[in-house]
C-alpha positions in Angstrom: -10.5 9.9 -9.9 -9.7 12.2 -7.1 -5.7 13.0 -6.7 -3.9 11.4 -3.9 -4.2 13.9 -1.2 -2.1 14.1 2.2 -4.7 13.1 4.5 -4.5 9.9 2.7 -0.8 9.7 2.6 -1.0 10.3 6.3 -3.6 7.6 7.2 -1.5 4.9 5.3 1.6 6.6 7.3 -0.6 5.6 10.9 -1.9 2.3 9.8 1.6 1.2 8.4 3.2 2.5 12.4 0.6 0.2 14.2 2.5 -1.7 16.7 0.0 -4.8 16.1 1.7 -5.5 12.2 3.9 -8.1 12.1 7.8 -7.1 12.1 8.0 -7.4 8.8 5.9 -4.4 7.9 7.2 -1.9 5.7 7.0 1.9 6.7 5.9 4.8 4.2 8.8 5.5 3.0 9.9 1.7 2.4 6.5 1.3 1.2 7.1 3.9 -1.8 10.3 2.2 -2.9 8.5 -0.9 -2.9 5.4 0.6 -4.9 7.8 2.0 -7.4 10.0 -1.0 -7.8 6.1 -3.0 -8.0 5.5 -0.4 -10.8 8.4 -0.3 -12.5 9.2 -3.9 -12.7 5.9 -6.0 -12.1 2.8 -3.8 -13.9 0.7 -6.5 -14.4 0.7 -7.9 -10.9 -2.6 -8.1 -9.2 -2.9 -6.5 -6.0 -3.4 -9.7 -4.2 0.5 -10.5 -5.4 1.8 -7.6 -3.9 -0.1 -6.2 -0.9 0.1 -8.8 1.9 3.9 -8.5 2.2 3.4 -4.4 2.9 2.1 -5.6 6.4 4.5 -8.3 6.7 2.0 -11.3 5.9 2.7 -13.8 3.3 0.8 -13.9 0.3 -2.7 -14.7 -0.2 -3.0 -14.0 4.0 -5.9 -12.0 5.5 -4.8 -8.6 6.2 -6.2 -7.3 9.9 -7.2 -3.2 10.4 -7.3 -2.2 13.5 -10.5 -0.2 14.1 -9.0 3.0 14.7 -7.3 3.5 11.7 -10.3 3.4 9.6 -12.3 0.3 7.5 -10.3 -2.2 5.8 -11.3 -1.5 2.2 -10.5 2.5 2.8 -7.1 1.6 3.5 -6.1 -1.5 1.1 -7.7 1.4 -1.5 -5.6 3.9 0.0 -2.4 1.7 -1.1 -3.7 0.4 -4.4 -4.6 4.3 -5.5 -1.0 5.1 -3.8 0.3 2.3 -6.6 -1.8 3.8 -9.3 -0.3 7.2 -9.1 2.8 6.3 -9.7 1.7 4.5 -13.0 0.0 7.6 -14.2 2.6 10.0 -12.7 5.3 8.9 -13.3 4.8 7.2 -16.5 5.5 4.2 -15.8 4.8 1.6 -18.8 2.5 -1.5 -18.3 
């Protein structure tokens, strides 16, 4: 697995500042507290549980990319490998 690098933490940064989100999404730095709380507190929790609420969408809701900011998939990886590091890094138990 390739490390996390700042170009990716950058991207996420852009999609997560896209005026089209709802209201309720988080921004990077709200989006790390909620990936370490996710971590720390809910390992076994399928993406699906957690990742709609990023964007401010309730669960199980289809979650929009706006073309500029790069496919879907890319960036829903982006956050799940953002997640991921902080359970290897950080040592997190699951």
């Amino acid at each position: 697995m390739t490390p996390y690098t700042v170009d990716d933490f950058d991207a996420l940064a852009d999609w997560l500042a896209d005026p089209k989100l709802p209201g309720q999404a988080l921004s990077i730095g709200a989006l790390e507290g909620y990936l370490v709380a996710v971590a720390t507190h809910a390992p076994a929790l399928q993406p699906d549980q957690w990742l709609p609420p990023i964007w401010g969408y309730p669960l199980g809701a289809r979650i929009d990319v706006d073309p500029r900011h790069g496919c879907r998939d890319r960036l829903l990886r982006l956050v799940t490998e953002l997640h991921g590091e902080w359970l290897r890094t950080k040592r997190i138990r699951q």
